[in-house]
DSSP file (Angstrom, degrees, kcal/mol; ACC not computed):
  #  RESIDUE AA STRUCTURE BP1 BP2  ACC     N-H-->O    O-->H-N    N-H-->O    O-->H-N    TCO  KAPPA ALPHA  PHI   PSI    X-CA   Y-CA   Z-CA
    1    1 A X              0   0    0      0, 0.0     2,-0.2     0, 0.0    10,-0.1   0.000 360.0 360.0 360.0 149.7  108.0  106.5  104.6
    2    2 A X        -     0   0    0      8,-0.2     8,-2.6     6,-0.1     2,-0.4  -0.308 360.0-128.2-149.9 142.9  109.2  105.8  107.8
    3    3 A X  B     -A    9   0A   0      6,-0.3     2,-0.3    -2,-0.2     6,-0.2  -0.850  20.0-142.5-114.9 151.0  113.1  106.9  108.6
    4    4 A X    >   -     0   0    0      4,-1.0     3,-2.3    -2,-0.4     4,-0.2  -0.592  39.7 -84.8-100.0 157.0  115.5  104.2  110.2
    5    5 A X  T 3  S+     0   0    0     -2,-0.3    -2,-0.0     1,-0.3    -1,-0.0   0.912 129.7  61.5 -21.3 -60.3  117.9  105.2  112.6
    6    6 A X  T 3  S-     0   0    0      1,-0.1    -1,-0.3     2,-0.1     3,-0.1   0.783 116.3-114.3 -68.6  -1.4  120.8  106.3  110.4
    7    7 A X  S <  S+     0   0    0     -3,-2.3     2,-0.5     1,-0.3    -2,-0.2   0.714  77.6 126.5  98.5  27.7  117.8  109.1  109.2
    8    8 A X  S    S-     0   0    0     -4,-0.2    -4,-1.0     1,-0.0    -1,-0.3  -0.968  74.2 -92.3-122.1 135.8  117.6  107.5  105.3
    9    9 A X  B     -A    3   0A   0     -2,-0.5     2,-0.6    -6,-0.2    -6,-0.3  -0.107  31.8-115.0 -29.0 132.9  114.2  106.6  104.4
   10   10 A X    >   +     0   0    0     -8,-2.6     2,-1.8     1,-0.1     3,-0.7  -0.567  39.5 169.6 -30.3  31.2  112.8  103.1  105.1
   11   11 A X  T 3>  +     0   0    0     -2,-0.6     4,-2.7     1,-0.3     5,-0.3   0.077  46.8 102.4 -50.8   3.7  111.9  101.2  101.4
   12   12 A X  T 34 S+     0   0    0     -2,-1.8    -1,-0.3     2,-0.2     4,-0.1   0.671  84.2  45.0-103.0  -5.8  111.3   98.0  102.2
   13   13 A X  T <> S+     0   0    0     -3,-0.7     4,-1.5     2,-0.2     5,-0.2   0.892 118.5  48.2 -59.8 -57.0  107.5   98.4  101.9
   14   14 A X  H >> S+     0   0    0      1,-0.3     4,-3.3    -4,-0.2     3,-2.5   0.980 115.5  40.7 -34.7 -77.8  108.2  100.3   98.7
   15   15 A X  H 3< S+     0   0    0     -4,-2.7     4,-0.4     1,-0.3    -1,-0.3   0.523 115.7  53.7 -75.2  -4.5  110.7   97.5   97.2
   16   16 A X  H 3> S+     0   0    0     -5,-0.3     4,-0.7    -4,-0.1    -1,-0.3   0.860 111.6  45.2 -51.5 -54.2  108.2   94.8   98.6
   17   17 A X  H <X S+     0   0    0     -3,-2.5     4,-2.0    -4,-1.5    -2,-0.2   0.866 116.9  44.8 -71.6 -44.9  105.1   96.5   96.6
   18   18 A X  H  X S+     0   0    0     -4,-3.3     4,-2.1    -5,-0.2    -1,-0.2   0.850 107.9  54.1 -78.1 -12.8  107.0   97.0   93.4
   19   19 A X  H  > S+     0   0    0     -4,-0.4     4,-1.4    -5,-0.3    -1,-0.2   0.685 111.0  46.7 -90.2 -13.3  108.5   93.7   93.3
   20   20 A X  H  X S+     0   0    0     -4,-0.7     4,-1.4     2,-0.2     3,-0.4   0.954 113.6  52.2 -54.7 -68.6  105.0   92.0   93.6
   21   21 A X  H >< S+     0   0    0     -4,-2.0     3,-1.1     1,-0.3     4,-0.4   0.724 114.8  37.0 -44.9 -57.6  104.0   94.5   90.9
   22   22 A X  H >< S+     0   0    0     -4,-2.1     3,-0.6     1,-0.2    -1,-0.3   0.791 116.8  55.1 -69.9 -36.8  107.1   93.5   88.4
   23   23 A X  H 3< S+     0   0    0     -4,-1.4    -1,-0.2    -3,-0.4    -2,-0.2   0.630 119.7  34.6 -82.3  -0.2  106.8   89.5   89.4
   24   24 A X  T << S+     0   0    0     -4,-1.4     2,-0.5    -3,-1.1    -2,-0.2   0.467  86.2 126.7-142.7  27.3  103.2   89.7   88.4
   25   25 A X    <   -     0   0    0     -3,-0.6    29,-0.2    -4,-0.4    32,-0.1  -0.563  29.7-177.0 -77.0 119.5  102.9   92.0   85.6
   26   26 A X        +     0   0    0     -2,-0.5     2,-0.3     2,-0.1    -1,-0.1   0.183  64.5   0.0-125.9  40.4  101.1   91.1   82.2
   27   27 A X  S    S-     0   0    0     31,-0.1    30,-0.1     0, 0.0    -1,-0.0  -0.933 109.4 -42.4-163.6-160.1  101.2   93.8   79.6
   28   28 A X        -     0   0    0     -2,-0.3     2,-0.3    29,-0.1    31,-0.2  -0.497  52.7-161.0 -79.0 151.3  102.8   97.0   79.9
   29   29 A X  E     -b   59   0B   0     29,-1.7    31,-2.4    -4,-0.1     2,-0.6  -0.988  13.1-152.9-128.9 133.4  102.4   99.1   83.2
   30   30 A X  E     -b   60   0B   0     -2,-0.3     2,-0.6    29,-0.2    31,-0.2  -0.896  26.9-149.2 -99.3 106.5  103.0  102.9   83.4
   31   31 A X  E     -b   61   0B   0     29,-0.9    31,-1.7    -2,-0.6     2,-0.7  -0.732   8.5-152.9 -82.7 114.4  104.1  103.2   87.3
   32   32 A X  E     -b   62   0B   0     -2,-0.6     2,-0.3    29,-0.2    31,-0.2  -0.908  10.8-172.0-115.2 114.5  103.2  106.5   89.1
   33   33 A X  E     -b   63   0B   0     29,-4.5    31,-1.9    -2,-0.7     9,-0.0  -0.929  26.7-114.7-128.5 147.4  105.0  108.0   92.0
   34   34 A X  E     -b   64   0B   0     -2,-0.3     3,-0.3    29,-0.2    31,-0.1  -0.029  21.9-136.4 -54.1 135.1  104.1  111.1   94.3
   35   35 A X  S    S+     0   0    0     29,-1.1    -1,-0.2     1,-0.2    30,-0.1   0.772  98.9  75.3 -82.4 -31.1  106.5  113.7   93.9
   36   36 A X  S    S+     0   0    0     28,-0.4     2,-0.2     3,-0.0    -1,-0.2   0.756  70.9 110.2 -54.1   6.3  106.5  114.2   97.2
   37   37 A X  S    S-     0   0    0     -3,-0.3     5,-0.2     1,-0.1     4,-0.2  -0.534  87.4 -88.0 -97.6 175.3  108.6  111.1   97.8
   38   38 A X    >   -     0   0    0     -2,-0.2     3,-1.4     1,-0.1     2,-0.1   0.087  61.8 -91.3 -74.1-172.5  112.1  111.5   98.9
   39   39 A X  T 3  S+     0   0    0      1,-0.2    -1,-0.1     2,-0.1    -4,-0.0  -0.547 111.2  54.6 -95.2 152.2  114.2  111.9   95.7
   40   40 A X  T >> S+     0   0    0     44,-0.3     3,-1.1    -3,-0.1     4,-1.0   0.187  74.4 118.6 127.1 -44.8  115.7  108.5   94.3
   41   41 A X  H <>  +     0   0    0     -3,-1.4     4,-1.2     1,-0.3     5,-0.1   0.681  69.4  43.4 -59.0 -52.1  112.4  107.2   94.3
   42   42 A X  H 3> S+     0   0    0     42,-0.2     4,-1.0     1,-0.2    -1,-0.3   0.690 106.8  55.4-107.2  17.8  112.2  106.6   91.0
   43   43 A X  H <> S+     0   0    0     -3,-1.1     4,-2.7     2,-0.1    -2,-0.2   0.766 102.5  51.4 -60.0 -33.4  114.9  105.4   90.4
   44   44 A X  H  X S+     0   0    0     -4,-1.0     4,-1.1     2,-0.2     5,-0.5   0.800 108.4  56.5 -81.4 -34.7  115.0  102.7   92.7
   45   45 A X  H  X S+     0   0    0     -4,-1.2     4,-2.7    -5,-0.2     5,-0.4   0.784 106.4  54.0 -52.5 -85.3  111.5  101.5   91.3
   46   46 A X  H  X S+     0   0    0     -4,-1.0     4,-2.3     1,-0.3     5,-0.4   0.636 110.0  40.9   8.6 -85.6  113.1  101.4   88.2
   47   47 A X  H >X S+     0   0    0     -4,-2.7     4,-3.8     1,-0.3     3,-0.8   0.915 115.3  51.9 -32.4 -67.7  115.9   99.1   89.2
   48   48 A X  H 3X S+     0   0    0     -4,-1.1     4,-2.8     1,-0.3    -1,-0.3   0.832 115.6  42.7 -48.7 -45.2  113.5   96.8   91.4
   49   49 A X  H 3X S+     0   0    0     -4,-2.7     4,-1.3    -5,-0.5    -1,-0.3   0.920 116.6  45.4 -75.6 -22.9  111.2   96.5   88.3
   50   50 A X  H << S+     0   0    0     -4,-2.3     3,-0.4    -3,-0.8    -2,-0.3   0.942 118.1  47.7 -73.6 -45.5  114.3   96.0   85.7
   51   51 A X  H  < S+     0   0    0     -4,-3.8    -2,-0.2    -5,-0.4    -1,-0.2   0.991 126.7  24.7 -69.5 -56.3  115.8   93.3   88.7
   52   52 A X  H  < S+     0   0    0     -4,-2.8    -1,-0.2    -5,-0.2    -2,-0.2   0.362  92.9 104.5-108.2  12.3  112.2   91.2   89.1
   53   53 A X     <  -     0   0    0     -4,-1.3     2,-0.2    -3,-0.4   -30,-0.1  -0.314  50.5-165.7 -84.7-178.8  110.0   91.6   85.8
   54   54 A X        +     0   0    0    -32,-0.3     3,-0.1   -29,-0.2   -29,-0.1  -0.917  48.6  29.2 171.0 157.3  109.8   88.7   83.6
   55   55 A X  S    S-     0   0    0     -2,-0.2     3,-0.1     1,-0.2    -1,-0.1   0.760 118.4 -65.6  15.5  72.6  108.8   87.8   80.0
   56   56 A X  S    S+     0   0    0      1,-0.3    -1,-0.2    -3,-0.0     2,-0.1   0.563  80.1 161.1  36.3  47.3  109.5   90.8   78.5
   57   57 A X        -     0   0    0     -3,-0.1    -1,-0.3   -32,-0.1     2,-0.2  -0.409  29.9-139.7-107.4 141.7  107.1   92.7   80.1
   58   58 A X        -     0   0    0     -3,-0.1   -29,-1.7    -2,-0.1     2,-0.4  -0.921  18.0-167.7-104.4 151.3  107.9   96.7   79.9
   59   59 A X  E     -b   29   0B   0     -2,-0.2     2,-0.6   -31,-0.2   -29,-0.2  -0.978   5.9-156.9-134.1 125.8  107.6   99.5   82.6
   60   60 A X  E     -b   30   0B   0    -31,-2.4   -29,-0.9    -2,-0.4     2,-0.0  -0.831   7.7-144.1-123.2 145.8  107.7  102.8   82.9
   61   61 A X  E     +b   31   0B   0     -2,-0.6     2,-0.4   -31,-0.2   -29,-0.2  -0.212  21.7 166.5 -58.6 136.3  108.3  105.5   85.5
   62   62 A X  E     -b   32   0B   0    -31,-1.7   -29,-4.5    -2,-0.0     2,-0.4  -0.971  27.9-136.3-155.7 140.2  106.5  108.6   85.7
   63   63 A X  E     -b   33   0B   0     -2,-0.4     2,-0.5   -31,-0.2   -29,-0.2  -0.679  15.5-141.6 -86.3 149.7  106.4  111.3   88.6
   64   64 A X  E     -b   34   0B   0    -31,-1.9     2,-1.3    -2,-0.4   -29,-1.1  -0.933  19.1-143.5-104.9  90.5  102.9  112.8   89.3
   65   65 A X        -     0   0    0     -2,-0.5     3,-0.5     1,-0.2   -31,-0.1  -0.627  16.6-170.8 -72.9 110.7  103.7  116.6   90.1
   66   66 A X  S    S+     0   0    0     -2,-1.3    -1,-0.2     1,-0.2     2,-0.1   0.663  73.2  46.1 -26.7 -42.2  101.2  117.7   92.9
   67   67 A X        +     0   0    0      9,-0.1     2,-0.6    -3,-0.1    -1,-0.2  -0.423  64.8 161.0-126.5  45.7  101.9  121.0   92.8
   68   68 A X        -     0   0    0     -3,-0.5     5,-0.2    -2,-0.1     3,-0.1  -0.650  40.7-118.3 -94.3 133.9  102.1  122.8   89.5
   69   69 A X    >   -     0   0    0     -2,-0.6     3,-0.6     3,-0.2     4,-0.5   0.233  40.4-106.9 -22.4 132.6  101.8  126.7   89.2
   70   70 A X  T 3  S+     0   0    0      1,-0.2     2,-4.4     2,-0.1    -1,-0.1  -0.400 107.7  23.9 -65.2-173.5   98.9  127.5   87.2
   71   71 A X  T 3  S+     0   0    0      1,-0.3    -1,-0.2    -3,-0.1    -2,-0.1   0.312 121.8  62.2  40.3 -12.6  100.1  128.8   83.7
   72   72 A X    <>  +     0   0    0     -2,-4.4     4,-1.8    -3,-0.6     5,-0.4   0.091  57.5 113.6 -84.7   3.4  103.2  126.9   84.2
   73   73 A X  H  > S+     0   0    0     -4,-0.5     4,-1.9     1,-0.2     5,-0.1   0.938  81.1  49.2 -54.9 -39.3  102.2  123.5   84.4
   74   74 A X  H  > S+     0   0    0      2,-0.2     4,-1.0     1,-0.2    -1,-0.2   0.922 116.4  47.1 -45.0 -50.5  104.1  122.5   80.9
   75   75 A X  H >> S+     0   0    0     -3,-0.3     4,-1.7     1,-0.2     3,-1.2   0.992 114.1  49.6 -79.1 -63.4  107.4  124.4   82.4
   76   76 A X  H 3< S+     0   0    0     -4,-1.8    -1,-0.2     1,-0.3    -2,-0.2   0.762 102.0  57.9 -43.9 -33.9  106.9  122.6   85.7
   77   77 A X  H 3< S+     0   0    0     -4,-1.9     3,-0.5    -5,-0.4    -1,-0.3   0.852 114.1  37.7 -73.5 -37.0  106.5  119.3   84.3
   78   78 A X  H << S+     0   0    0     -3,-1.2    -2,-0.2    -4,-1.0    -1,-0.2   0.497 118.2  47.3 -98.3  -4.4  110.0  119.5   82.6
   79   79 A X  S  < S-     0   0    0     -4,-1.7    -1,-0.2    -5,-0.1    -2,-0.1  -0.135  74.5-174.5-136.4  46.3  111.6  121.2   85.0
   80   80 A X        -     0   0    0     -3,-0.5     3,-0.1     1,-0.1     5,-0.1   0.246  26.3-131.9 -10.3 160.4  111.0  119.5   88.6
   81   81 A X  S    S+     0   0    0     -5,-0.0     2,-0.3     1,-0.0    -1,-0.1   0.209  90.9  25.2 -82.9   4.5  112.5  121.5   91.5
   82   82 A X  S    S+     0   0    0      1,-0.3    -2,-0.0     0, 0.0    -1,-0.0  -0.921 109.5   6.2-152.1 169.3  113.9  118.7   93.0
   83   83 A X  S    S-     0   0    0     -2,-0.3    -1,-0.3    -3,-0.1     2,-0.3   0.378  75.0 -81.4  38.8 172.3  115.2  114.8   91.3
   84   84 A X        -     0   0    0     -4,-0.0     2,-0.4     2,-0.0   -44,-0.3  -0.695  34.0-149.9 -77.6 122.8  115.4  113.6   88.2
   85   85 A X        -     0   0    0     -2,-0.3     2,-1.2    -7,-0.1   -23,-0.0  -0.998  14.0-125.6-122.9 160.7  113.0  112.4   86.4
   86   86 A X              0   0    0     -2,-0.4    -2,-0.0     1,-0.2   -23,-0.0  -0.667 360.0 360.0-109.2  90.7  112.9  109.6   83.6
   87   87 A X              0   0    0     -2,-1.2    -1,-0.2   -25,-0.1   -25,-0.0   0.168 360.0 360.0 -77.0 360.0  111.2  111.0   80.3
Protein backbone atom coordinates (compact mmCIF):
# COMPACT_ATOMS: atom_id res chain seq x y z
CA UNK A 1 0.00 0.00 0.00
CA UNK A 2 1.03 3.15 -1.03
CA UNK A 3 1.51 6.05 1.92
CA UNK A 4 -0.34 9.56 1.38
CA UNK A 5 1.33 12.58 2.40
CA UNK A 6 0.42 12.73 6.05
CA UNK A 7 2.61 8.99 6.01
CA UNK A 8 -0.82 6.78 6.97
CA UNK A 9 -1.28 4.13 4.54
CA UNK A 10 -3.45 4.63 1.41
CA UNK A 11 -6.82 2.06 1.57
CA UNK A 12 -8.84 3.08 -0.95
CA UNK A 13 -7.87 0.21 -3.31
CA UNK A 14 -8.29 -2.03 -0.22
CA UNK A 15 -11.86 -0.52 0.85
CA UNK A 16 -12.81 -0.50 -3.02
CA UNK A 17 -11.85 -4.49 -3.34
CA UNK A 18 -13.63 -5.47 -0.20
CA UNK A 19 -16.71 -3.54 -0.77
CA UNK A 20 -17.14 -5.28 -4.30
CA UNK A 21 -16.42 -8.41 -2.39
CA UNK A 22 -19.29 -7.77 0.50
CA UNK A 23 -21.89 -6.15 -2.32
CA UNK A 24 -21.48 -9.28 -4.25
CA UNK A 25 -21.11 -12.08 -1.84
CA UNK A 26 -23.38 -15.35 -1.95
CA UNK A 27 -22.71 -17.73 0.76
CA UNK A 28 -20.30 -17.42 3.41
CA UNK A 29 -16.65 -16.07 2.69
CA UNK A 30 -13.61 -16.59 5.00
CA UNK A 31 -11.45 -13.31 3.98
CA UNK A 32 -7.57 -13.71 4.22
CA UNK A 33 -5.14 -10.89 4.85
CA UNK A 34 -1.25 -10.91 4.72
CA UNK A 35 0.15 -10.30 7.95
CA UNK A 36 2.38 -8.20 6.57
CA UNK A 37 -0.24 -5.52 6.14
CA UNK A 38 0.03 -2.44 8.32
CA UNK A 39 -1.90 -3.29 11.59
CA UNK A 40 -5.70 -2.25 11.47
CA UNK A 41 -6.14 -4.12 8.48
CA UNK A 42 -8.42 -6.27 9.64
CA UNK A 43 -10.28 -4.48 11.22
CA UNK A 44 -11.15 -2.09 8.69
CA UNK A 45 -12.10 -5.09 6.29
CA UNK A 46 -14.34 -6.09 8.90
CA UNK A 47 -16.18 -2.79 9.19
CA UNK A 48 -16.25 -2.31 5.28
CA UNK A 49 -17.78 -5.92 5.00
CA UNK A 50 -20.30 -5.30 8.15
CA UNK A 51 -21.12 -1.57 6.32
CA UNK A 52 -21.72 -3.12 2.50
CA UNK A 53 -22.84 -7.00 2.82
CA UNK A 54 -26.33 -7.71 2.25
CA UNK A 55 -28.86 -10.56 2.80
CA UNK A 56 -27.42 -12.00 5.59
CA UNK A 57 -24.50 -13.08 4.10
CA UNK A 58 -21.65 -13.81 6.89
CA UNK A 59 -17.76 -13.02 6.79
CA UNK A 60 -14.94 -13.71 8.40
CA UNK A 61 -11.52 -12.34 8.97
CA UNK A 62 -8.48 -14.31 9.30
CA UNK A 63 -4.67 -13.24 9.22
CA UNK A 64 -2.38 -15.55 7.13
CA UNK A 65 0.96 -15.62 9.39
CA UNK A 66 3.95 -15.70 6.81
CA UNK A 67 6.35 -16.29 9.11
CA UNK A 68 5.93 -18.89 11.78
CA UNK A 69 8.97 -20.37 13.74
CA UNK A 70 9.10 -23.95 13.07
CA UNK A 71 7.92 -25.83 16.25
CA UNK A 72 6.05 -22.83 17.29
CA UNK A 73 3.65 -22.38 14.67
CA UNK A 74 0.46 -23.20 17.15
CA UNK A 75 2.14 -20.50 19.73
CA UNK A 76 2.59 -18.11 16.83
CA UNK A 77 -0.72 -18.32 15.58
CA UNK A 78 -2.22 -17.17 18.90
CA UNK A 79 0.09 -14.90 19.78
CA UNK A 80 0.94 -12.46 16.68
CA UNK A 81 3.78 -10.03 17.38
CA UNK A 82 2.12 -7.23 16.22
CA UNK A 83 -2.25 -6.36 15.88
CA UNK A 84 -5.02 -8.03 16.90
CA UNK A 85 -6.47 -10.46 15.46
CA UNK A 86 -10.24 -11.65 15.36
CA UNK A 87 -10.63 -15.41 16.46
Amino acid sequence: MLSTRSDKPDVRALHSAVKIIAETARNLLIIVIKSTAFVGTAELVAETLTRNGHNGYSFTVVSNLEFLREGAAVYDFFNPPRGRHLI
